[in-house]
C-alpha positions in Angstrom: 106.5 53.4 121.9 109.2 55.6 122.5 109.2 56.8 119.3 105.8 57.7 119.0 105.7 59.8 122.4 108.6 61.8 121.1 106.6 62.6 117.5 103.4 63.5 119.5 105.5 65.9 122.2 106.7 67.5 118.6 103.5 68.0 117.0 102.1 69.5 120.1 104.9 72.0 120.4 104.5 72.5 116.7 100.4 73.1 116.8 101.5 75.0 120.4 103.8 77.5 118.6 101.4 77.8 115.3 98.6 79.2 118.1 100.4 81.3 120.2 101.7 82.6 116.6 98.3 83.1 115.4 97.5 85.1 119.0 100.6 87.4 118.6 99.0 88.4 115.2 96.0 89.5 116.6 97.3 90.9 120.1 100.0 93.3 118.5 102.1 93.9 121.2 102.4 98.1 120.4 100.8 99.7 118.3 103.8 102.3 118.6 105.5 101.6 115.2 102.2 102.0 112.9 101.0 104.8 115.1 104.5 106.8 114.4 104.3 106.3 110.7 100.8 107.2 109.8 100.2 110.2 112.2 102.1 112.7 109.8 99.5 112.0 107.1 96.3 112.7 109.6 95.1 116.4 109.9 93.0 118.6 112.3 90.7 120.7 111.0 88.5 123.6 112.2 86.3 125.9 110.6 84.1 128.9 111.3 80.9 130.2 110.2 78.5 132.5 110.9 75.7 132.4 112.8 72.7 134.6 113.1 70.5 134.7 115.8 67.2 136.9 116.6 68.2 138.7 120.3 65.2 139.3 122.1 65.9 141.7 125.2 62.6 141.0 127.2 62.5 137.6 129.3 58.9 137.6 127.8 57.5 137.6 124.2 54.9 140.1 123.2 51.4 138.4 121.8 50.8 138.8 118.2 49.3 142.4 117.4 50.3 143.7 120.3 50.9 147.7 120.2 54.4 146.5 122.7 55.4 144.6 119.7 55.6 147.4 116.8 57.1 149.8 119.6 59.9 147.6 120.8 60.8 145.7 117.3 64.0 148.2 116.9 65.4 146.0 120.0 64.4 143.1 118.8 67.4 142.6 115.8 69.3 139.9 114.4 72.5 139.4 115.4 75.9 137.7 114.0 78.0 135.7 115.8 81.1 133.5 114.9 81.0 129.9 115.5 83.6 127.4 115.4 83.6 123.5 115.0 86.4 120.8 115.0 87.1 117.6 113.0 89.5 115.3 111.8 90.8 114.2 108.0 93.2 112.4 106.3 95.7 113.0 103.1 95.4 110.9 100.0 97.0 112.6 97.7 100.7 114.5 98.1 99.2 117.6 96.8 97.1 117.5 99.9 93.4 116.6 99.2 92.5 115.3 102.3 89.3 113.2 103.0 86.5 114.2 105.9 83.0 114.6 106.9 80.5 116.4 105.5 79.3 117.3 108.5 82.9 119.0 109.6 82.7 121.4 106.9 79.4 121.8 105.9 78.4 126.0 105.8 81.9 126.8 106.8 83.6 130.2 106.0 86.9 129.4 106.5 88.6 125.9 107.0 92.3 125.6 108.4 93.7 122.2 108.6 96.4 121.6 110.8 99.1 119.1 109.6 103.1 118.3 111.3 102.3 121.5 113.7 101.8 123.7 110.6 98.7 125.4 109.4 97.0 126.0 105.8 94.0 127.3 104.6 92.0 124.6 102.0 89.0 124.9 100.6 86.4 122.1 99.3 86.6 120.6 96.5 83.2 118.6 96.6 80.7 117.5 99.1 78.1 115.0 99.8 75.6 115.1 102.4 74.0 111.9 101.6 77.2 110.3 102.1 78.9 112.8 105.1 81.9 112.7 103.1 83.8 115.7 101.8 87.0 116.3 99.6 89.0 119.1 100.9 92.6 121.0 99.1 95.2 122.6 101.0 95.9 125.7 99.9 100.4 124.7 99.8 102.3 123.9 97.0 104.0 121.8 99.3 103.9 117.8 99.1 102.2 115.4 101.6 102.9 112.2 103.2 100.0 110.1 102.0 97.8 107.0 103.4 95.8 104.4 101.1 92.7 102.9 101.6 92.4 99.3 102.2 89.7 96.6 101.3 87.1 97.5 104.2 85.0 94.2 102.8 88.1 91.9 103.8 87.6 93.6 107.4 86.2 90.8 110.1 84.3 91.2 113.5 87.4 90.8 115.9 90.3 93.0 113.7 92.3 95.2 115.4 92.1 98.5 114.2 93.6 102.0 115.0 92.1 106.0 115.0 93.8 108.8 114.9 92.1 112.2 115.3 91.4 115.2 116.8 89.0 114.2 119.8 88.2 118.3 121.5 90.9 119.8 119.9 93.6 117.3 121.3 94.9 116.7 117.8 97.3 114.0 117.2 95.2 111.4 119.4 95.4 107.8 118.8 93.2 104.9 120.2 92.6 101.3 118.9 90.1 98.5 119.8 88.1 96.2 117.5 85.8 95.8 114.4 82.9 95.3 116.2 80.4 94.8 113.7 79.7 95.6 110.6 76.7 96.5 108.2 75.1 98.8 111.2 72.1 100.7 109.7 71.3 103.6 112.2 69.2 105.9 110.0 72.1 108.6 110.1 72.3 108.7 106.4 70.4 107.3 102.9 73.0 104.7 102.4 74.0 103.6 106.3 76.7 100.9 106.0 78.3 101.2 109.1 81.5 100.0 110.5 80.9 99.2 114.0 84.3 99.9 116.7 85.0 100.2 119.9 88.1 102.2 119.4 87.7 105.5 121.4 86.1 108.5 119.0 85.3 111.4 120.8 83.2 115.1 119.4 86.6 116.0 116.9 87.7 112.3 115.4 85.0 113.2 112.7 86.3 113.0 109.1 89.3 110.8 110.6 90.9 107.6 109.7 90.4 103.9 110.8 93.0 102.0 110.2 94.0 98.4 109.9 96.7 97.0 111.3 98.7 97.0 107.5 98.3 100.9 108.0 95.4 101.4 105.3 92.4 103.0 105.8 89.6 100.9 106.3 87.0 103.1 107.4 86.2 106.9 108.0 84.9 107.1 111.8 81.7 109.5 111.2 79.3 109.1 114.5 78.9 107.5 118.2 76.0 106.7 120.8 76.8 108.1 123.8 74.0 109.3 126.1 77.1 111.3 127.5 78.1 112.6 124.2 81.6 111.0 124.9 82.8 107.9 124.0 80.9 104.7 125.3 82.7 101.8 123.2 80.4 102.0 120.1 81.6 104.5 117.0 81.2 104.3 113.5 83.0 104.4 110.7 82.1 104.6 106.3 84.3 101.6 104.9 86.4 102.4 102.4 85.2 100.7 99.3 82.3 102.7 99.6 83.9 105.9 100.6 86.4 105.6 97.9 83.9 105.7 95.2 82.4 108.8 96.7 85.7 110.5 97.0 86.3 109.5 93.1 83.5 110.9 92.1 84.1 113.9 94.2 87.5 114.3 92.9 86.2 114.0 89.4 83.3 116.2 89.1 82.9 118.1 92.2 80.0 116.4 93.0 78.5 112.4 92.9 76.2 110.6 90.0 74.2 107.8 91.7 72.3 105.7 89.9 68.4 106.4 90.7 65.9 104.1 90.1 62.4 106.1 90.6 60.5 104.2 93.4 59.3 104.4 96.7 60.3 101.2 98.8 59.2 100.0 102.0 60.3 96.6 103.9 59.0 93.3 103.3 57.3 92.0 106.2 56.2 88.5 107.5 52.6 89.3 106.3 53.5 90.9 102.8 55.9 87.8 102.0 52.8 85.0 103.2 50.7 87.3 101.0 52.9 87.4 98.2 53.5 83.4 98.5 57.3 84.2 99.5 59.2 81.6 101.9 60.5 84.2 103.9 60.4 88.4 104.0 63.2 89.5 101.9 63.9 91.7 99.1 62.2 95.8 98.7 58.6 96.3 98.3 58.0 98.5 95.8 55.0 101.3 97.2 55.3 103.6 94.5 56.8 104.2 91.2 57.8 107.4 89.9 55.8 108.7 86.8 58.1 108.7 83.8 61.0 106.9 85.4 63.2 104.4 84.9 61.2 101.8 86.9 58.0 103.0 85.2 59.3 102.6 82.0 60.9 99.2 82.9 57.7 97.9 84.2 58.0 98.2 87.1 54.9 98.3 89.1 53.3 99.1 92.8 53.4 96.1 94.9 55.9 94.2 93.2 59.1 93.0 95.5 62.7 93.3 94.1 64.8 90.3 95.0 68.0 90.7 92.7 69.1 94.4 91.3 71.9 93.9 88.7 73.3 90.5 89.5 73.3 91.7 93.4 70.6 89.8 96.2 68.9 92.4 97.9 68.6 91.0 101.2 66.3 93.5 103.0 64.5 97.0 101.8 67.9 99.1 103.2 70.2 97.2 100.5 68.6 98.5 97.2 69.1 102.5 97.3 72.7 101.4 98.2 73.1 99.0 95.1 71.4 101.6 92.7 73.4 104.0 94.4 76.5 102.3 93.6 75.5 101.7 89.6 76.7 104.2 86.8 73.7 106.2 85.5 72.8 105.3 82.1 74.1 101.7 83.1 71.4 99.0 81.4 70.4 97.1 84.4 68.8 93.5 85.1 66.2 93.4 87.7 64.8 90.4 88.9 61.3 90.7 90.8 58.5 88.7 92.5 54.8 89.6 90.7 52.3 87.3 91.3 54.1 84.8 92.9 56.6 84.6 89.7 59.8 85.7 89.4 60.5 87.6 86.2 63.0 89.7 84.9 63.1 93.5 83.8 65.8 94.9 82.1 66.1 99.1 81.5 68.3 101.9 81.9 69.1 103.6 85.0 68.8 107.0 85.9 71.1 109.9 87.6 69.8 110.7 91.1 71.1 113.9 91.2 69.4 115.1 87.8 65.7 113.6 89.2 63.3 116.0 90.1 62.2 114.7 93.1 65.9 115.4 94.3 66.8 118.6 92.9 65.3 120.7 96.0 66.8 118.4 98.4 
């Protein structure tokens, strides 16, 4: 008996010291160590551009035809003035590409980037607005500690995680909290995928790095909501394996190739899927097809539902323009859809989004 209560005491204290194990891994006890080895590698950025504005001199405007107007329209001129806007990156390569928002540098005239209390001038090498990510080069010859990215799809709901940015001009700025959820769509951009944290970003940490606790970048943090406009507990942040094929692409040819598939999509609701004899609403209804497109010369027709895009289940309407997104143009393609309350199967080559006219003038 004796015996057995001294085994039991020893696999408690065993199962005991796993857990509290366990807790130490996800409680890191400072975050000093990682903090101090990845900050030389984050940047600061700021840009200016110009602004005009039309100066009207009168509290009051004159009504259209009025003789007032044509005699005072000398006062009434356009005038210039220099704005300035502040944001955070990262470096990826030692050559100094670094990694930010669209949205930092988007119309800028001049972008400095800030790095180890020096500054350089860089200018972009490609940008995407549909993605708010942008590819800048510092204009050194000088090398660059560097950060990698990290699998963002390994991330969980409960990681620790770390930013470091530039929050109103206070470069060098480190906060951490959780993943707090991931997949947030909130209609900021075409392909929202959101990395949900409550790790403090402020107006600045645009453009700047989320990192994991192995010190790779796991996410760009890109936007808040904060009635405030300061921090409330719930950013965002691009994950990487998405962001990284951006940046690829960026780094390649200056600018992205999405796949484009040439339809207009709308969700699938409970009383489209009873009408359509699904089990449940799922998949993209297909409203429109583009004359002459891919999808049109697939087969693909109006009020058909897409349920599986290349060997990927498209959950709900926002998955699809992320999938074809993610697919090489000129990539044969297998799409399965629901017609007539049959699943059949369409197979044709995808288009470039960028080279579709209904894009060009966007």
């Amino acid at each position: 008996m004796k015996f057995l209560k001294h085994i039991a005491t020893k696999v408690f204290i065993l199962v005991f010291l796993i857990n509290t194990n366990l807790w130490s891994k996800a409680a890191p006890e400072s975050f000093a160590d990682l903090a101090e080895e990845l900050m030389p590698s984050v940047v600061n950025i700021s840009t200016t551009q110009t602004v005009k504005t039309q100066a009207n001199p009168f509290p009051f405007q004159f009504p259209p035809g009025s003789p007032f107007g044509e005699m005072f329209k000398e006062f009434d001129r356009p005038t210039e003035r220099k704005a300035t806007s502040l944001g955070s990156g990262f470096v990826i390569k030692k050559n100094g590409t670094v990694i930010t928002n669209n949205h930092v540098i988007a119309n800028a005239e001049d972008i400095i980037v800030r790095i180890n209390n020096k500054e350089y001038k860089a200018k972009v090498i490609g940008a995407d607005p549909y993605s708010d990510l942008a590819v800048l080069k510092i204009d050194t010859k000088e090398n660059f500690e560097i950060v990698e990215f990290g699998n963002s799809d390994k991330a969980r709901v409960g990681d620790w995680v770390m930013a470091i940015g530039n929050p109103f001009g206070l470069g060098g700025t480190v906060t951490s909290g959780i993943i707090s959820a991931r997949n947030r769509d909130i209609n900021l951009t075409r392909y929202d995928d959101f990395i949900q944290t409550d790790a403090s970003i402020n107006q600045g940490n645009s453009g700047g790095p989320l990192f994991d606790m192995n010190g790779n970048v796991i996410g760009i943090n890109t936007a808040i909501i904060s009635p405030s406009g300061a921090s409330s507990g719930i950013g965002f942040a691009i994950p990487s394996n998405y962001a990284s094929t951006i940046i690829d692409q960026l780094i390649e040819f200056g600018e992205t190739k999405r796949g484009w598939l040439g339809v207009r999509i709308q969700e699938v609701t409970k009383e489209i899927a009873s009408v359509a004899g699904l089990k449940e609403p799922k998949g993209a209804f297909i409203g429109g097809v583009s004359e002459g497109g891919p999808a049109d010369k697939g087969g693909i027709k109006s009020g058909d539902i897409i349920l599986e895009f290349d060997g990927e289940k498209i959950k709900t309407m926002r998955n699809l323009p992320r999938v074809v997104a993610n697919t090489k143009p000129n990539k044969r393609v297998n799409v399965k859809i629901w017609r007539e309350k049959k699943l059949i199967s369409k197979k044709f080559t995808l288009g470039r989004m960028e080279s579709a006219e209904e894009f060009k003038d966007k």
